[in-house]
TORMARBA-674739 format. One record per residue (C-alpha): x, y, z; residue in three letters; residue number from 1. Coordinates in Angstrom, 2 decimals, always signed. Each point is the difference from the previous one (the first is absolute). Example, Ala and Ser with C-alpha at 12.3 -4.5 7.8 and 13.67 -1.06 7.14 Angstrom:
REC; east; north; up; resn; resi
REC; +12.30; -4.50; +7.80; Ala; 1
REC; +1.37; +3.44; -0.66; Ser; 2
This chain:
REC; east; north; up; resn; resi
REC; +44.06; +89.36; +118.76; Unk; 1
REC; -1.52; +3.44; -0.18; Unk; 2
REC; +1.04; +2.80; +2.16; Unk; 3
REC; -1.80; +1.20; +3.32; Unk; 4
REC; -2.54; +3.47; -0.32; Unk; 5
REC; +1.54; +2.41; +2.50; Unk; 6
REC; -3.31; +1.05; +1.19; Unk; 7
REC; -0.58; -3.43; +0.33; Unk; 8
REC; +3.27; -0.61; +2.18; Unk; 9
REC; -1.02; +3.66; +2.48; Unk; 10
REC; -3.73; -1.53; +0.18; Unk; 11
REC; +1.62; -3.06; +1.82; Unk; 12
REC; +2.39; +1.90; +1.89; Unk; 13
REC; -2.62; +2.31; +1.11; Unk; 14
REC; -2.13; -3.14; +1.52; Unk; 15
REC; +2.97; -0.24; +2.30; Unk; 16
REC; +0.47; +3.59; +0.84; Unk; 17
REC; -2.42; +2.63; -1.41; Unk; 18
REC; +0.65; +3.19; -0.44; Unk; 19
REC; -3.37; +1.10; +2.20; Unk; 20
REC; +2.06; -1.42; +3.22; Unk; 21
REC; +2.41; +2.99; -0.53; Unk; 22
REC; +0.32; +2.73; +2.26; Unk; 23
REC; -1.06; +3.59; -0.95; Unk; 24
REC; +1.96; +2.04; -2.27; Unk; 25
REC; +2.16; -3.02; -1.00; Unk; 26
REC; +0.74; -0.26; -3.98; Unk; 27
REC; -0.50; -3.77; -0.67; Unk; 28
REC; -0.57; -1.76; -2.99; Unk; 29
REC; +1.32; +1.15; -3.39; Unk; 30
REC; +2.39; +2.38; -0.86; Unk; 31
REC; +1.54; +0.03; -3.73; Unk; 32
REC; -1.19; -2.12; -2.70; Unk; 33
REC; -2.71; -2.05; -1.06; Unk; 34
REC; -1.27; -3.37; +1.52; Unk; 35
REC; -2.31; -0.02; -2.88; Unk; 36
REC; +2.69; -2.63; -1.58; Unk; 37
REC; +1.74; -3.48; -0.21; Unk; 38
REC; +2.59; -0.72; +3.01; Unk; 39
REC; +2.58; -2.63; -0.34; Unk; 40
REC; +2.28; +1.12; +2.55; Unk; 41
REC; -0.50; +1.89; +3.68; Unk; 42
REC; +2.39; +1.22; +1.95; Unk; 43
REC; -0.98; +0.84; +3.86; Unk; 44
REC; +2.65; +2.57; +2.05; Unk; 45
REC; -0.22; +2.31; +3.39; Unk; 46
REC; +0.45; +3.33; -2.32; Unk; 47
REC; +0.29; +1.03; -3.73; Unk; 48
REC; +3.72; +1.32; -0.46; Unk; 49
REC; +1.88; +0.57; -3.47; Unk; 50
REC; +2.20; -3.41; +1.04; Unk; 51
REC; -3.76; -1.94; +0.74; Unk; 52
REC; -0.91; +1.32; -3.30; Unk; 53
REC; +2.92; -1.02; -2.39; Unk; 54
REC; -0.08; -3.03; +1.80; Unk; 55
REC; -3.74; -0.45; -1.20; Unk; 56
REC; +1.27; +0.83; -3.50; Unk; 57
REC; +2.84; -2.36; +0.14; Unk; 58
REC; -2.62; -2.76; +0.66; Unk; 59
REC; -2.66; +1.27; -1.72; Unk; 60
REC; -2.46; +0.43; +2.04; Unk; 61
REC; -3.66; +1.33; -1.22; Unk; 62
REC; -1.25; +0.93; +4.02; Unk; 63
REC; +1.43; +0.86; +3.17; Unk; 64
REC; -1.39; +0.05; +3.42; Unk; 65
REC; +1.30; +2.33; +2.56; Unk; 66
REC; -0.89; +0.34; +3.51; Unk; 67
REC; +1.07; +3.78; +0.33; Unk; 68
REC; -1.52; +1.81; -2.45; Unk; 69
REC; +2.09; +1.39; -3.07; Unk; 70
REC; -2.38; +3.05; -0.14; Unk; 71
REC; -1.08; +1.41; +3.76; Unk; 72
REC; -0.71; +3.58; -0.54; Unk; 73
REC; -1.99; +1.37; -2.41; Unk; 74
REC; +2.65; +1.09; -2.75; Unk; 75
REC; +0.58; +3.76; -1.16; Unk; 76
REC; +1.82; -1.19; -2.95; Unk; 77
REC; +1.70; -2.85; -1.99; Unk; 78
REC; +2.70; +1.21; -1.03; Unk; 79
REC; +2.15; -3.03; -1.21; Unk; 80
REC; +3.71; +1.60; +0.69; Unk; 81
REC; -0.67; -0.62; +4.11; Unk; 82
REC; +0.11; -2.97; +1.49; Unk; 83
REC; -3.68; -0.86; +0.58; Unk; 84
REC; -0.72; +1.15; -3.38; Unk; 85
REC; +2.68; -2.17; -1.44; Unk; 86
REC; -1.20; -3.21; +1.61; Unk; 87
REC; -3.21; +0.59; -1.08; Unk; 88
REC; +0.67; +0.29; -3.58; Unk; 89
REC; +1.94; -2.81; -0.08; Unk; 90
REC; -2.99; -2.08; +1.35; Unk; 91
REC; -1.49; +1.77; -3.04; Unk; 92
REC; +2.42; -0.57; -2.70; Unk; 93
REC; +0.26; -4.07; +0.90; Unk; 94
REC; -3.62; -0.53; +0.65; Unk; 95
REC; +0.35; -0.80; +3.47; Unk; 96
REC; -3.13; +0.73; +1.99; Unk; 97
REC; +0.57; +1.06; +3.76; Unk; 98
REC; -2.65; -1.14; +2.99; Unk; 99
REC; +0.34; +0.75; +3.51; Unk; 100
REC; -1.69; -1.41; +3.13; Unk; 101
REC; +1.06; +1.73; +2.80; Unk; 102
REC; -1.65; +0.18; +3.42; Unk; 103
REC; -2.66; -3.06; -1.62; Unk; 104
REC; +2.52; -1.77; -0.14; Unk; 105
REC; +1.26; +0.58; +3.43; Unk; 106
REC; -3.77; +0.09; +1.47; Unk; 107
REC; -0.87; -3.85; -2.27; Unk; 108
REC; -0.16; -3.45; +1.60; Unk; 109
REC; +3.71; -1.64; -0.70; Unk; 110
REC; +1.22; +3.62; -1.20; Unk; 111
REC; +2.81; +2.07; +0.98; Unk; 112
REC; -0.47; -0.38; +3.86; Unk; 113
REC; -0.99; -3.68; -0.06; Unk; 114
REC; +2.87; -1.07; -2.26; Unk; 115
REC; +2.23; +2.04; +2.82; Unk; 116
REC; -1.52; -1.78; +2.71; Unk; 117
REC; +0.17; -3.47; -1.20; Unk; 118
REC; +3.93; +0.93; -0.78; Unk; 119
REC; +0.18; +0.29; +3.49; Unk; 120
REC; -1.60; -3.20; +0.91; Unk; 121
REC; -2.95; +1.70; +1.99; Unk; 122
REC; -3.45; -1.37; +0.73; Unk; 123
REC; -3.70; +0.78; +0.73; Unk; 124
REC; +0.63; +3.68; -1.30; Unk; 125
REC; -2.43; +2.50; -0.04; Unk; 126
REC; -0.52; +3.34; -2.19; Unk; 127
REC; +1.58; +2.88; +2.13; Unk; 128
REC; -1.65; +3.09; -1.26; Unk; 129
REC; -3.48; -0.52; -1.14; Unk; 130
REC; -0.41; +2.03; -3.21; Unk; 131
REC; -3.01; -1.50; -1.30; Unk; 132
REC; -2.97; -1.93; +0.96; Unk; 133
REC; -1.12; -2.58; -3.23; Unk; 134
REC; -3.80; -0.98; +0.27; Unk; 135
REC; -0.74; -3.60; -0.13; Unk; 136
REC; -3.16; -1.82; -2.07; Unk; 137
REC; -1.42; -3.01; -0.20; Unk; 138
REC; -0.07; -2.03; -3.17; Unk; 139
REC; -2.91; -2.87; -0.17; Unk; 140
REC; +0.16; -2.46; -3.28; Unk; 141
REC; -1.93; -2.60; -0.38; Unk; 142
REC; +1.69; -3.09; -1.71; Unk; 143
REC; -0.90; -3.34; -1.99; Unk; 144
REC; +1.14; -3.33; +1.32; Unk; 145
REC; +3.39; -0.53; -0.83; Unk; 146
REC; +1.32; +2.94; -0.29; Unk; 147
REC; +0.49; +1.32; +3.83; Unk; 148
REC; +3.38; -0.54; +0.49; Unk; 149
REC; +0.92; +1.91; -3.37; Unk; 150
REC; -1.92; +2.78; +0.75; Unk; 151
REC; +1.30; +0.41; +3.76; Unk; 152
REC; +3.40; -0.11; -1.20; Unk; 153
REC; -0.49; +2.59; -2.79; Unk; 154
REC; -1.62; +2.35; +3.05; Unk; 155
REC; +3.02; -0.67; +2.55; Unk; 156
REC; +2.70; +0.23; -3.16; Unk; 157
REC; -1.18; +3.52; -0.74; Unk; 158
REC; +0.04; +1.22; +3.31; Unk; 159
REC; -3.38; -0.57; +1.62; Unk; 160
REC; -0.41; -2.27; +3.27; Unk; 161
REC; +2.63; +1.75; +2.11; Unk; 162
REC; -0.61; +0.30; +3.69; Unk; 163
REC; +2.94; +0.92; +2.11; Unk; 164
REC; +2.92; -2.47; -0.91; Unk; 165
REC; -2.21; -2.13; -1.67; Unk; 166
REC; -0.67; -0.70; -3.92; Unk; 167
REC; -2.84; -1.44; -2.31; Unk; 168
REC; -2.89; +0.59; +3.41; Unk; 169
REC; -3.45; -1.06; -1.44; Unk; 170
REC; -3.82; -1.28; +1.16; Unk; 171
REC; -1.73; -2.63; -1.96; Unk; 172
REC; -3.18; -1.23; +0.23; Unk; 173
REC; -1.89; -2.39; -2.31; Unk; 174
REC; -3.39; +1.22; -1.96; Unk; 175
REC; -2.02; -0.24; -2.58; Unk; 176
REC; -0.19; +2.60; -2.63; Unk; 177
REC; -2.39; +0.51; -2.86; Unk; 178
REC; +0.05; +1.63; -3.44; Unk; 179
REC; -1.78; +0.25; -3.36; Unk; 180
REC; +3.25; +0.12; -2.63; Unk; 181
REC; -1.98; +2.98; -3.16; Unk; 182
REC; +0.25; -0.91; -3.44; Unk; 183
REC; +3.07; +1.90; -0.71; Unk; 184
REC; +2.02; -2.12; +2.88; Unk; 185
REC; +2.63; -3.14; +0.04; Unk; 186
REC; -0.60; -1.02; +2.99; Unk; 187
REC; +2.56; -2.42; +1.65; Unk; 188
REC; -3.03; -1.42; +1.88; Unk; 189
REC; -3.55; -0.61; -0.90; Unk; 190
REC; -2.45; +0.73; -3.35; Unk; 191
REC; -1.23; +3.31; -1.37; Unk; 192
REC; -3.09; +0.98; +1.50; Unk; 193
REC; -0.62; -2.68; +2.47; Unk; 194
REC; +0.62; +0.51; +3.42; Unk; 195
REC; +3.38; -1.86; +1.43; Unk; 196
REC; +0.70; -0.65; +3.65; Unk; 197
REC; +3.92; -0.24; +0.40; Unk; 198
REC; +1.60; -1.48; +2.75; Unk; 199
REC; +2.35; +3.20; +1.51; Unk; 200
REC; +1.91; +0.82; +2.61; Unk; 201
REC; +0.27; +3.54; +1.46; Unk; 202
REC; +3.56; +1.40; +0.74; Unk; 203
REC; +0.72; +3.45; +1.52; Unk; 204
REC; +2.81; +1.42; +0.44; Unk; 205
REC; +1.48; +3.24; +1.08; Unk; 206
REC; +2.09; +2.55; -2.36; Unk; 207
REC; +1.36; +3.46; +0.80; Unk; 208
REC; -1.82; +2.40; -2.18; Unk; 209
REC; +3.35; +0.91; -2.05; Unk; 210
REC; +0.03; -3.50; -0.91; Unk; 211
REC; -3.52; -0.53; -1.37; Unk; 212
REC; +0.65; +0.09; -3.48; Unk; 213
REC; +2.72; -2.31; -0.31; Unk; 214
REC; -2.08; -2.99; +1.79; Unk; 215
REC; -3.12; +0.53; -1.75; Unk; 216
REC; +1.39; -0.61; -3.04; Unk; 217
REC; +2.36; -2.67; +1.29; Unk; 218
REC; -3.88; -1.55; +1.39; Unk; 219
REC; -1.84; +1.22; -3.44; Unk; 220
REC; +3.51; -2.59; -1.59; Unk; 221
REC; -0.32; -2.39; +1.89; Unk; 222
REC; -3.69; -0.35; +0.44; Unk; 223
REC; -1.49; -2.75; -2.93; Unk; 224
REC; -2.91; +2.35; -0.10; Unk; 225
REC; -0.54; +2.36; -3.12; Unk; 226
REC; -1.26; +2.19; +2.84; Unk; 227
REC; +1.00; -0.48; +3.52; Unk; 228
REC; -2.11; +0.68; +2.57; Unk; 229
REC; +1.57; +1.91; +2.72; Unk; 230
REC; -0.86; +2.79; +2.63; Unk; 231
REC; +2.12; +2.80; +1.72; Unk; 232
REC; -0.51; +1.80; +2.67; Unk; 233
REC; +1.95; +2.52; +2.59; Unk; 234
REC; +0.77; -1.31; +3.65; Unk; 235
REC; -0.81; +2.07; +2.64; Unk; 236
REC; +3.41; -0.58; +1.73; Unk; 237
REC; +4.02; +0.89; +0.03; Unk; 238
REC; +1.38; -0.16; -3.03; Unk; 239
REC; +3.59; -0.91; -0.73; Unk; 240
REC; +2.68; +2.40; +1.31; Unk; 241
REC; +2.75; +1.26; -2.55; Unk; 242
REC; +2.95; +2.26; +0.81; Unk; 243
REC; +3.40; +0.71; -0.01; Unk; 244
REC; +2.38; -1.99; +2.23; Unk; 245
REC; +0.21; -2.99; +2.03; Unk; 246
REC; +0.11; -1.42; +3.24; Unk; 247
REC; +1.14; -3.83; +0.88; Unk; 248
REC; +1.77; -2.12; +2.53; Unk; 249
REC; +3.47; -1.91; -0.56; Unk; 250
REC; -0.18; -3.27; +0.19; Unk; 251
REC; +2.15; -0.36; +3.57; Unk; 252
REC; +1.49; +3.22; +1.49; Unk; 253
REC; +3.33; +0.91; -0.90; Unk; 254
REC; +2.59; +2.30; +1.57; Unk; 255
REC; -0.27; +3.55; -1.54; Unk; 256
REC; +3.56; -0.41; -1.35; Unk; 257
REC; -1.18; -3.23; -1.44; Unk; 258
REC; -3.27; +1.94; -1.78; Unk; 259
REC; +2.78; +2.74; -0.88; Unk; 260
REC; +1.76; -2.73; -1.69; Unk; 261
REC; -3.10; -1.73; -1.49; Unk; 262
REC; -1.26; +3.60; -1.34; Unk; 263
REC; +3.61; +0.28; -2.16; Unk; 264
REC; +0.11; -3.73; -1.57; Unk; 265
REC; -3.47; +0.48; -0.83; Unk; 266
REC; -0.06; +2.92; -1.68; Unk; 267
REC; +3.51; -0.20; -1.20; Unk; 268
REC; +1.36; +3.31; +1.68; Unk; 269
REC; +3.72; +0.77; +1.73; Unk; 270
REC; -1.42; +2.63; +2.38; Unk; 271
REC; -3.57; +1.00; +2.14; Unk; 272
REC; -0.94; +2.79; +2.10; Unk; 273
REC; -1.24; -0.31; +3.04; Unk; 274
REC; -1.68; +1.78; +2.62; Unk; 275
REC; -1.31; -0.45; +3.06; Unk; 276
REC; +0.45; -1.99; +3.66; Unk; 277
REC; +1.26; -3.60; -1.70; Unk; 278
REC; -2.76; -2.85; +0.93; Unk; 279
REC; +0.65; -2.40; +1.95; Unk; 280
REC; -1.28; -2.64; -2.50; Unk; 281
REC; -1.88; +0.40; -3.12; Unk; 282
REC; -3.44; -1.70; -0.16; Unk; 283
REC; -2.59; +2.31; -1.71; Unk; 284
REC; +1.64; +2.22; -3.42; Unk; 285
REC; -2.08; +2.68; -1.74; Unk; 286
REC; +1.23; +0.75; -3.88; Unk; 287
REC; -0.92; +2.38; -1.90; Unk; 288
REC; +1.94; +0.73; -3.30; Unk; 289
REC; +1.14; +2.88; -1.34; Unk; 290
REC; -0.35; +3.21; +1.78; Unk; 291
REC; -1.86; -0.76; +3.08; Unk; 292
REC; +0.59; +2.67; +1.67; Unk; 293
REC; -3.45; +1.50; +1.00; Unk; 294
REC; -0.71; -3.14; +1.06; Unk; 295
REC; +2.11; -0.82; +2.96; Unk; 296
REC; -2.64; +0.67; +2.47; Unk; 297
REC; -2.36; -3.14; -1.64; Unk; 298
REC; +3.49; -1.99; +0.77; Unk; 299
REC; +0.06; +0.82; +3.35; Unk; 300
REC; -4.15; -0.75; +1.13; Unk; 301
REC; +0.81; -3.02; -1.55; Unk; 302
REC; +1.81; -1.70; +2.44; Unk; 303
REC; +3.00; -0.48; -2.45; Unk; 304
REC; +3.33; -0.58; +1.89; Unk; 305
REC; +2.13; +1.99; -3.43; Unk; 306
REC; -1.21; +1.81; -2.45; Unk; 307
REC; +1.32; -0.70; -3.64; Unk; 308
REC; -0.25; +2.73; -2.62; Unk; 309
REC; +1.89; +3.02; -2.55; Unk; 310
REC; +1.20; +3.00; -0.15; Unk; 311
REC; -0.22; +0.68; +3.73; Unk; 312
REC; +0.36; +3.74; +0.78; Unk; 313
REC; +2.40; +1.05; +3.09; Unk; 314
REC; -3.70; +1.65; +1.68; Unk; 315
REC; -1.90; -3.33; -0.60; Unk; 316
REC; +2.41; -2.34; +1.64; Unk; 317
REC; +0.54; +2.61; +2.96; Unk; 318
REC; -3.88; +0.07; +0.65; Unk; 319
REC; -0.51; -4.31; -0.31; Unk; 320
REC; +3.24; -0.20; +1.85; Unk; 321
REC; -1.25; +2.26; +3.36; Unk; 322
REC; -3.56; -2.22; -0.50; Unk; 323
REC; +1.77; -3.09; +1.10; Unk; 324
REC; -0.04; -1.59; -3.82; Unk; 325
REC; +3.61; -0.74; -2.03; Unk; 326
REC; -0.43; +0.38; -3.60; Unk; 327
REC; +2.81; -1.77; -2.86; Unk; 328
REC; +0.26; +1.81; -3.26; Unk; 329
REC; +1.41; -2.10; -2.58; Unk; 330
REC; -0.22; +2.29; -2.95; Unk; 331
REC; -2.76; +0.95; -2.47; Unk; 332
REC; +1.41; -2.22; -2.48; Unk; 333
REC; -1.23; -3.47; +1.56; Unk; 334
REC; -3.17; +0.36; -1.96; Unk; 335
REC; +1.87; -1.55; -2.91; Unk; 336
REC; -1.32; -3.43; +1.69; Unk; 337
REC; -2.79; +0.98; -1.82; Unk; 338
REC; +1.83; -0.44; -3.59; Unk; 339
REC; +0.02; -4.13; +0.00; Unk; 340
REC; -3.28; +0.65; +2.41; Unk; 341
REC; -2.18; +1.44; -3.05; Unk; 342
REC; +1.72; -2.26; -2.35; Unk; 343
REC; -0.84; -3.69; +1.44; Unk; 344
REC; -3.19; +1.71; +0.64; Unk; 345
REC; -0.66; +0.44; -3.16; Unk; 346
REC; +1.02; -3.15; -1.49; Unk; 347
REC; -2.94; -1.39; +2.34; Unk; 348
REC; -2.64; +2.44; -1.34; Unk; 349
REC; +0.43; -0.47; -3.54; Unk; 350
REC; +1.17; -3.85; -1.76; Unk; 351
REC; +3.27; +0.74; -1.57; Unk; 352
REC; -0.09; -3.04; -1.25; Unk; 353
REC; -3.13; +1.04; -2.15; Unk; 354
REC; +1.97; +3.11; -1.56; Unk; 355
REC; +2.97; +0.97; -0.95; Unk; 356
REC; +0.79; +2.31; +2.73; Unk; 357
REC; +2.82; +0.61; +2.16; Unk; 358
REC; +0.47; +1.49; +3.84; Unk; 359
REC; +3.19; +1.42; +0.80; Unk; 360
REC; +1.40; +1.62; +3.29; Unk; 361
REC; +2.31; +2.72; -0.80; Unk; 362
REC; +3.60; -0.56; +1.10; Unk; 363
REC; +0.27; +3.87; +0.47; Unk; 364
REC; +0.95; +1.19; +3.42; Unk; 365
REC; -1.71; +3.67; +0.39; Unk; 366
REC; +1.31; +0.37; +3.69; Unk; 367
REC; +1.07; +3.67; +0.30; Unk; 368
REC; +2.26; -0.59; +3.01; Unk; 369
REC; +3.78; -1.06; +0.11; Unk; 370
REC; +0.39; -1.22; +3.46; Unk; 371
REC; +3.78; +0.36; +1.25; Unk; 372
């Protein structure tokens, strides 16, 4: 079997999280390399070290993807004797492109946040900082006896038809449709230059705009038509709220030493901080990973009996802790849910089976912190 394109691999991944859902000033999306290549092997990690690398090497891998990025800042230089430098010349030397989705990934339906949340066992969640507001359209095909139910699951497979919790949401209505096929057609139904009237039925549909491309051409495959007739059009209503955290409710309350205890055998850490009057129970849990510190204030209008996130500064914890709302740091370094995350993710967006291409998980543990 032949080899996967790397561009070809990113296009997929970006239909899951795009790099337009990041937020400003992040550096997403390639880093060192080329994607312009065949990928047999991809390796997905929390952060590019030297050990992530020679492990890539060692199982020779052709792309990674990273959720922090290897490259952040704008660099001065590249010189190869410092650490950085040496990394990425390695990368180099092996023919190991680099990607990195960073706060898309965090911001994307079943990304960073959702993966965390479903760790936990939490239900009807909800974005907790807004970050961006995704416009929806309407998609109207018209389609040929026989071919409905192909067509509608085409739509709902590549994303269109979502309305709350809710998947594959469409209209039909029988019609009649009419057409003169040109001398230069095929047509699948009727005669060149006589006038057919087809038996149709219209199906809309609704798609967020970042979608659009994806399920037209999943409608334009699936569609028996040389050319499918179809209409879009904006909706003059809310579109579909993206951002960076989430909210959700356990599914019975538990003790706060009990969530204390469900927080370290989830995400397979010794030790949390905490801050913060203790709960009497834990219902309602806002998560947001990484550094969330900025954010605590969206934790605490929400309702949210704890507040789950990194890094937590002394100052930040003091301030949520005095406005009535505990918060539990559990370290940075629980984003590395995210490594099997993007990889059975992956294996879902493109057939393996079809290729010979390979998903790993690094085994490397980038955790900074010893905890004694």
């Amino acid at each position: 079997m032949k080899p996967a394109d790397g561009r070809t691999i990113i296009e997929a991944f970006e239909t899951w999280a795009p790099r337009s859902l990041a937020v400003e000033k992040d550096n997403v999306g390639l880093m060192v390399g080329t994607l312009n290549k065949p990928v047999h092997r991809v390796l997905t990690t929390l952060d590019v070290s030297m050990e992530v690398v020679e492990e890539a090497v060692e199982k020779d891998i052709d792309l990674i993807i990273a959720h922090h990025p290897l490259i952040f800042k704008p660099l001065a230089s590249l010189e190869t004797s410092g650490k950085k430098g040496s990394i990425i010349e390695k990368c180099i030397k092996h023919d190991i492109a680099v990607y990195a989705a960073h706060t898309n990934l965090d911001i994307a339906d079943g990304g960073v946040n959702d993966m965390l949340t479903e760790a936990l066992g939490l239900g009807e969640t909800e974005v907790l900082v807004p970050t961006t507001e995704i416009p929806l359209k309407k998609i109207t095909a018209f389609v040929p006896e026989g071919h409905v139910e192909t067509v509608r699951s085409a739509l709902g497979d590549a994303g269109a038809g979502h309305i709350g919790d809710y998947s594959h949401c469409t209209f039909a209505a029988d019609g009649t449709g009419t057409f003169i096929p040109g001398d230069n057609t095929d047509p699948y139904l009727g005669t060149r230059g006589k006038m057919e009237f087809a038996a149709e039925t219209r199906m809309e549909t609704v798609v967020p705009e970042t979608l659009l491309p994806e399920v037209t051409k999943a409608l334009e495959n699936a569609h028996p038509y040389e050319e499918p007739a179809y209409d879009v059009y904006p909706l003059d209503m809310e579109g579909e709220i993206k951002g960076l955290g989430r909210t959700g409710y356990l599914p019975e309350p538990l003790s706060y030493e009990s969530f204390i205890q469900l927080v370290k055998s989830t995400f397979g850490v010794k030790h949390v901080r905490t801050a913060g009057t203790e709960p009497k129970e834990v219902r309602k849990v806002a998560v947001l990973g990484g550094d969330g510190n900025k954010f605590w204030s969206h934790a605490l209008h929400s309702g949210a009996d704890v507040y789950i996130t990194g890094d937590l500064y002394f100052h930040t914890a003091q301030d949520a802790a005095m406005e009535g709302l505990n918060t539990i740091d559990p370290g940075h370094h629980i984003e590395q849910i995210m490594k099997e995350g993007v990889k059975r993710k992956m294996e879902t967006l493109i057939d393996v089976s079809a290729c010979d291409l390979t998903f790993y998980a690094s085994t490397i543990s980038t955790e900074p912190f010893t905890f004694r």
